[in-house]
C-alpha positions in Angstrom: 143.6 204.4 211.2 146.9 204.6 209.4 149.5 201.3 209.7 151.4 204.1 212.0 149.0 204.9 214.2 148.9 201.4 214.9 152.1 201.0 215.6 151.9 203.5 217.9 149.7 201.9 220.3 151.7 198.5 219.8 154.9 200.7 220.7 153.1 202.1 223.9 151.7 198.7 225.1 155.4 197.5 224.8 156.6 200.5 227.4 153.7 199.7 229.8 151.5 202.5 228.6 148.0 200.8 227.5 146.8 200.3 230.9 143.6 198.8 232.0 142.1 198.9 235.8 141.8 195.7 237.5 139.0 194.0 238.4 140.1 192.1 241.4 139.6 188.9 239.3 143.4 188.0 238.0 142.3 185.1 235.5 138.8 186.6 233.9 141.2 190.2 234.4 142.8 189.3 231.5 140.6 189.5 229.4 137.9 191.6 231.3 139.5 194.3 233.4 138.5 197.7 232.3 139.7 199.3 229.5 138.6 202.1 227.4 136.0 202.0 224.7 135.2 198.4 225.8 131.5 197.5 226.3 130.8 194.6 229.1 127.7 192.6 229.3 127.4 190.3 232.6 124.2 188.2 233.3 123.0 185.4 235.1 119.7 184.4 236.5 118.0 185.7 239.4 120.0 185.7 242.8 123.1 184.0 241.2 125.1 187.4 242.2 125.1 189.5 239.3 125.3 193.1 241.1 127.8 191.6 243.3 130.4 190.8 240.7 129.9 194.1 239.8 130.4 195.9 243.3 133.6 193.5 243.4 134.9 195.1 239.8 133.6 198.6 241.4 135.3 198.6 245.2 138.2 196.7 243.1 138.8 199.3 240.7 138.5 202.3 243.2 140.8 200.3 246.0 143.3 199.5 243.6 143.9 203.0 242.6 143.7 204.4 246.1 146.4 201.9 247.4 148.5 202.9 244.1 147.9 206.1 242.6 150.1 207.6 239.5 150.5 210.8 237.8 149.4 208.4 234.4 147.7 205.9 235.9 144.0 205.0 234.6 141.1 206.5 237.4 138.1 205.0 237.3 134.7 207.2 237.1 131.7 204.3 237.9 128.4 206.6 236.8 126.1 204.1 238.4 122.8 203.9 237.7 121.3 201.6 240.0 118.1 200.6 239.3 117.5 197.6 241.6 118.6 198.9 244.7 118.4 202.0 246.5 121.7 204.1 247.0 121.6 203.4 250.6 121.3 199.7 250.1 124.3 199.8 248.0 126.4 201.8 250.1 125.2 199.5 253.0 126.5 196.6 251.4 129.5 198.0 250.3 130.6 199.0 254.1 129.7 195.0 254.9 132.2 193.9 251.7 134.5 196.8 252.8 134.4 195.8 256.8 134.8 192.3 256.3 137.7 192.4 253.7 139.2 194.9 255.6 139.1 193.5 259.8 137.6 190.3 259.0 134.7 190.9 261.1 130.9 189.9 259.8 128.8 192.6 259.4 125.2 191.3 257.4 123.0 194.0 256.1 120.1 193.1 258.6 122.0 193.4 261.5 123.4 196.7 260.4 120.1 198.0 259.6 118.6 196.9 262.8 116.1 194.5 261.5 117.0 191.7 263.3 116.8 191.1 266.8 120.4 190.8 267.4 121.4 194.4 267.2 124.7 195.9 266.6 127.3 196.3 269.6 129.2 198.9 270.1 132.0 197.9 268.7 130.8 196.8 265.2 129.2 200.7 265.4 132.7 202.2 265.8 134.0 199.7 263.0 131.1 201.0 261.2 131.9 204.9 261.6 135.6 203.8 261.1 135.1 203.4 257.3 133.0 206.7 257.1 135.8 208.9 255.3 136.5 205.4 253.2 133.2 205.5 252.0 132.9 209.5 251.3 135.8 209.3 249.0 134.7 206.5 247.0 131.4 208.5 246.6 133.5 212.1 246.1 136.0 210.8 243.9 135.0 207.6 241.9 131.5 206.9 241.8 128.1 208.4 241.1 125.6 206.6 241.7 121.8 207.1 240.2 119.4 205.0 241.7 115.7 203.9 240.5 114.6 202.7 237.0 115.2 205.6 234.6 114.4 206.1 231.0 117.2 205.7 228.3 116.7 209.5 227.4 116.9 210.0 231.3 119.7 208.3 231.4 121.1 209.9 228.3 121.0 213.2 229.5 122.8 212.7 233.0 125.6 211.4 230.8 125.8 214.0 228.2 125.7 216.9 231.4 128.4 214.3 232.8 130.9 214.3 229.5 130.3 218.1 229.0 131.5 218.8 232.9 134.8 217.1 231.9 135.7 217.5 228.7 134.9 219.5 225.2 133.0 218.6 221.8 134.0 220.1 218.5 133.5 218.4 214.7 136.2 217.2 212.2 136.5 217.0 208.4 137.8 213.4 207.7 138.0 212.6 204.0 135.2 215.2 203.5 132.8 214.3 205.9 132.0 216.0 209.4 132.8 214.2 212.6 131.7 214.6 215.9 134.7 214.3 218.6 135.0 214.5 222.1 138.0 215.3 224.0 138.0 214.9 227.6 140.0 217.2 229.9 142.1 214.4 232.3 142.5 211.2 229.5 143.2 209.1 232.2 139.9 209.5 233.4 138.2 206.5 232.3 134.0 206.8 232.8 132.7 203.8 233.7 128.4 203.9 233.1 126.9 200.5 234.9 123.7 200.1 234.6 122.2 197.3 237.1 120.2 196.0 235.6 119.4 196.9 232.0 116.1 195.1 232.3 114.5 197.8 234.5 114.9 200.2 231.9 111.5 202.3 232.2 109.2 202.7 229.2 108.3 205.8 227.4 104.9 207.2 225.4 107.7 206.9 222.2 109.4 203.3 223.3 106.2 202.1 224.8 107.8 198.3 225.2 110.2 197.1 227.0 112.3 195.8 224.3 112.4 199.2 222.7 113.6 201.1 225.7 116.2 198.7 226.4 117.1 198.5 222.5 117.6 202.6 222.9 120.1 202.2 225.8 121.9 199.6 224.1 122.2 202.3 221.1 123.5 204.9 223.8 125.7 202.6 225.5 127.0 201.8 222.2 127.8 205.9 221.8 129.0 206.5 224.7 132.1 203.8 224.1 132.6 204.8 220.9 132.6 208.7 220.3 133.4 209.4 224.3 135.7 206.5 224.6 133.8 205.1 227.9 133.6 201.5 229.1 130.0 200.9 229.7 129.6 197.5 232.1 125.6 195.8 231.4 123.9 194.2 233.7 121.3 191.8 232.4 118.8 189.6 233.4 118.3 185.9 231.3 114.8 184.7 230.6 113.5 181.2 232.2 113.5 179.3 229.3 116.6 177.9 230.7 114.7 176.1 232.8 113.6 174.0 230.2 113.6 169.9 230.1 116.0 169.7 226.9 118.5 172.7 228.5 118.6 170.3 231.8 119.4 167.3 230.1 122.9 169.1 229.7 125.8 168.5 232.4 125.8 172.1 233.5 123.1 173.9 232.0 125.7 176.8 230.7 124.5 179.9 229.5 124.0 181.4 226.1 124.0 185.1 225.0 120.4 183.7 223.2 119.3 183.8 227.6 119.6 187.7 227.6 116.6 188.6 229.1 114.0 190.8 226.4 116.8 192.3 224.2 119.5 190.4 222.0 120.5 193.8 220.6 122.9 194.2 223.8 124.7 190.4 223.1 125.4 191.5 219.4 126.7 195.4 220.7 129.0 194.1 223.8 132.6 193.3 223.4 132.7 191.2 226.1 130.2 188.8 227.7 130.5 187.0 230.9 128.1 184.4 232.0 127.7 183.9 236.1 126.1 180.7 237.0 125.2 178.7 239.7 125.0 175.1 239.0 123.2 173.8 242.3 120.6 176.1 241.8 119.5 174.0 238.8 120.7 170.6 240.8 124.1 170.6 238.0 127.6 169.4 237.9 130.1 171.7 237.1 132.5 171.7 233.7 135.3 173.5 236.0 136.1 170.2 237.5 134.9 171.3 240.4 132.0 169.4 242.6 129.5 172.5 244.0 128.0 170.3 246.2 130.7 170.5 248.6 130.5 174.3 248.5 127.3 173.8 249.7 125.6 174.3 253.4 122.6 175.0 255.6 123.8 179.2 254.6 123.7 178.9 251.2 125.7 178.0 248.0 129.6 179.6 247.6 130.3 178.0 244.6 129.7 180.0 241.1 131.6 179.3 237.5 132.3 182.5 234.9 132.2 182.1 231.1 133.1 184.5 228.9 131.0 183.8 226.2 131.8 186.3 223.5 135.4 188.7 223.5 135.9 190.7 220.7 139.3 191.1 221.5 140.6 187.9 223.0 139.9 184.1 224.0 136.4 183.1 224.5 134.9 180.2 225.9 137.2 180.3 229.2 135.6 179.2 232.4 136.7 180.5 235.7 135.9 178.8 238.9 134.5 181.3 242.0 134.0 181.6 245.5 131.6 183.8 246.6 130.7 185.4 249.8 127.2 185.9 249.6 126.4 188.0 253.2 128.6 191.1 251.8 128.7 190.4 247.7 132.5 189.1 247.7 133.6 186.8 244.8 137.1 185.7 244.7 138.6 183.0 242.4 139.5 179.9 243.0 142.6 177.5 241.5 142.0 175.2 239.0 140.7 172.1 239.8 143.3 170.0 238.4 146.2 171.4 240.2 145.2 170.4 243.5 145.7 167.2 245.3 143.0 165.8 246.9 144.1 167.2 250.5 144.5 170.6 249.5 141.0 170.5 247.8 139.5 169.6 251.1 141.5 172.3 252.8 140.6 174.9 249.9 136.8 173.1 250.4 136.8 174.0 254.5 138.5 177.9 254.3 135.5 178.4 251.8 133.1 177.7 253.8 134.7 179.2 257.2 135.3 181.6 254.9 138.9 182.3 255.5 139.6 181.7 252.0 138.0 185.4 251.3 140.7 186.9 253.7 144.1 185.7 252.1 
């Protein structure tokens, strides 16, 4: 790239051009909303809400551009390939996120799915069928989803019939050599490929561990940024080493990129990697400044902190404090410690936990 070329793209970031799409998370936004030819890693440990943060980027992303769409704004195409849960688990969640964000009415999973005994009234039904049109578009317009474990090559190949449906290859001499190129036919269409989680990648007869399939995803994911200009997000599971007696001698037990689960090959390829933790599950303080004790009750724990642990392209090392809403997958984000007083921490402290905080 020529000293122009650059200036080009300084010159358009100056009129507003280089967009990103938000995240719904102002302070981590910054440096993690999407952006083109950006690859994301997010992990935690188990039931810390990993796809959750991700279904808050994803209903985000979409909700923002339906509230404010613009001949050049950047849409978001989520190609979701969710290999923990089923499609209609995710879409069932979603509505209970959606519902409760939207009318402020509490909708759990087992009560919409009728496995408790409390059953649905009539009215939470019609609030239900209220969002169906919501729901379609987000699944006509901005995301695919592709549920159970798949194999890289799987996985591959959906992508590669994806890029070819919107745009067009063709090669270029450059200095001599040939190089592939893609050019897609709406460049404000941003693809999006989540996989949730990268762990369940399935095995093949030629990547017979675990480590090599995930190692040949990471490869893809890697191409699919780089030659089709797409913004992978990774979902990983960390291993439980971090369990261990000299990690809990620490204040909070933080997370390295060394946790990722079976691979490393995805911490060295991502651009950006967020850590999602949950200090009481491991009985720890919290370096936010913030005590997640009293974000504690007999319901659970709505306290989490974000680190972004690695940013190729801006500040690392940044914590963000969260709140998150663990019935329907919400996370929201929460001032910094140090600019409350100690009354408006105790009122922040009680609209957590009656959760009216998640509806301002």
């Amino acid at each position: 790239m020529s000293f122009e070329q650059l200036n080009k793209i300084i010159e358009d970031g100056m009129e507003g051009k280089n967009q990103s799409i938000p995240i719904g998370l102002p302070k981590l936004g910054m440096y993690a909303n999407i952006r083109k030819n950006v690859l994301t890693l997010i992990f935690s440990s188990t039931g810390c809400g990993k796809s959750s943060m991700l279904d808050t980027m994803i209903l985000s992303a979409c909700n923002d551009y339906m509230l404010h769409p613009s001949e050049n704004k950047l849409k978001p195409d989520f190609q979701l390939f969710s290999m923990e849960r089923s499609k209609i688990m995710r879409i069932a969640k979603w509505l209970s996120h959606i519902i409760f964000t939207q009318e402020g009415v509490e909708i759990q999973l087992p009560k919409m799915l009728g496995w408790w005994e409390n059953k649905l009234t009539r009215e939470e039904h019609s609030l239900i069928r209220k969002y169906e049109d919501y729901i379609t578009q987000l699944l006509n317009d901005f995301i695919t989803i592709h549920d159970g474990a798949k194999t890289p090559n799987e996985i591959y190949r959906v992508m590669k019939d994806h890029f070819e449906e919107n745009g067009q290859y063709s090669e270029e001499i450059i200095k001599g050599k040939k190089h592939k190129i893609y050019v897609p036919s709406n460049p404000n269409l941003v693809t999006i490929p989540c996989f949730d989680h990268g762990n369940l990648t399935k095995t093949t007869k030629e990547l017979p561990t675990k480590k090599q399939a995930i190692d040949k995803l990471v490869e893809y994911a890697q191409g699919f940024r780089d030659l089709e200009s797409c913004s992978p997000i990774w979902i990983s599971q960390i291993n439980r080493s971090i369990s261990s007696v000299t990690r809990l001698k620490d204040q909070e037990q933080e997370l390295l990129l060394e946790d990722v689960k079976e691979s490393g090959d995805i911490g060295d390829a991502c651009d950006i990697a967020i850590s999602l933790y949950d200090p009481l599950k491991y009985k720890q303080s919290s370096r936010t400044g913030y005590d997640p004790n009293d974000f504690a009750t007999g319901n659970g724990a709505y306290f989490r902190s974000a680190q972004i642990l690695k940013s190729s392209y801006g500040a690392d090392n940044l914590r963000v404090p969260l709140a998150f809403n663990g019935f329907c997958g919400q996370f929201k984000e929460l001032p910094t410690k140090k600019s409350l007083s100690d009354e408006q921490y105790n009122i922040l402290v009680e609209s957590v936990l009656n959760k009216s905080y998640f509806l301002e």
